[in-house]
N, C-alpha and C positions, 0 to 999 in steps of 0.2 A: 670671684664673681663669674670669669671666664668659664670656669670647671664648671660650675653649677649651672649655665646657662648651654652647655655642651651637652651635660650629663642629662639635664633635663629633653633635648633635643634629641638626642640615644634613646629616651627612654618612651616618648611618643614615636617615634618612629618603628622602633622596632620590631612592634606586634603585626605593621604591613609588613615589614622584610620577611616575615614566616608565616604569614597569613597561606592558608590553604585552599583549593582553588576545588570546586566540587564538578563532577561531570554524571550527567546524567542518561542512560542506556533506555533505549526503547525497544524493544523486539516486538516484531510483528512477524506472523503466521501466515504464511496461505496457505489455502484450503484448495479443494478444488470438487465440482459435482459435472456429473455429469449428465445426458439427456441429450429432447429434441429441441430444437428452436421453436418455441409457437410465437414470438413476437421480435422483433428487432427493430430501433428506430438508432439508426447509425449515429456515435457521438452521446445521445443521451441514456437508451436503454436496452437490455437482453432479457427475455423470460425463456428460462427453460423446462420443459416436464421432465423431471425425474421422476424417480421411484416414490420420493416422498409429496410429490405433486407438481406445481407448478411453482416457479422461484426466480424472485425476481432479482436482477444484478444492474447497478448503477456503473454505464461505462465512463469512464474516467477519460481525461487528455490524452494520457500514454497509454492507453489501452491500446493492443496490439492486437491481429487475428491472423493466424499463423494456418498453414498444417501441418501433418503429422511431420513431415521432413525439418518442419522451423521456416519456410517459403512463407514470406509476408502473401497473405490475399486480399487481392484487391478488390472482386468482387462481394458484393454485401451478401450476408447472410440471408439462406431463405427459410421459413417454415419446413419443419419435417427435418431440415437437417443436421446429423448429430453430432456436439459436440460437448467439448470439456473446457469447465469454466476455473479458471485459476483466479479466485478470488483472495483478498483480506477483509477484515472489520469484521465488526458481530452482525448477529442477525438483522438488525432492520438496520442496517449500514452499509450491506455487500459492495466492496467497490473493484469492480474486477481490472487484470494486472494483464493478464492474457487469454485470449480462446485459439484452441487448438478445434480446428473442423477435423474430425474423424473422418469422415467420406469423401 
């Protein structure tokens, strides 16, 4: 009765003891366009004109705005000035990661 109550104990158990654990991989892309600033509202938004028009980018928490050296700036962006926008997500999602001011 021992054995059988062991055996049976072994035998629900042991499919957790080898149970296999799954992980799952996200990769994500940045992009980056480039252009002039025609709008910035510090924290919430950047539109830039590029070649393909006008394009809007959703600033994020850790959004960063750097320049060309990587020097964090402090002061806010103005109209007219050009820079490169290091984005992810798709199209009506842009959530940008870094701006690098070219000038």
């Amino acid at each position: 009765m021992k054995r059988m109550i062991v055996s049976l104990a072994c035998a629900l158990i042991a499919p957790l003891a080898f149970a296999q654990t799954s992980t799952t991989t996200t990769e994500t892309t940045t992009t980056y366009s480039s252009g002039t600033v025609t709008t910035y509202e510090p924290g919430k938004t950047i539109v830039v004109k590029s070649e393909e028009g006008p394009v809007s980018f959703a600033l994020g928490t850790a959004a960063r705005i750097v320049d060309g050296a990587g020097k964090v700036v402090t002061a806010p962006l103005r109209a007219g000035q050009r820079v490169r926008v290091y984005y992810t997500g798709p199209t009506e999602k842009r959530v940008v990661e870094h701006v690098v001011v070219e000038d």
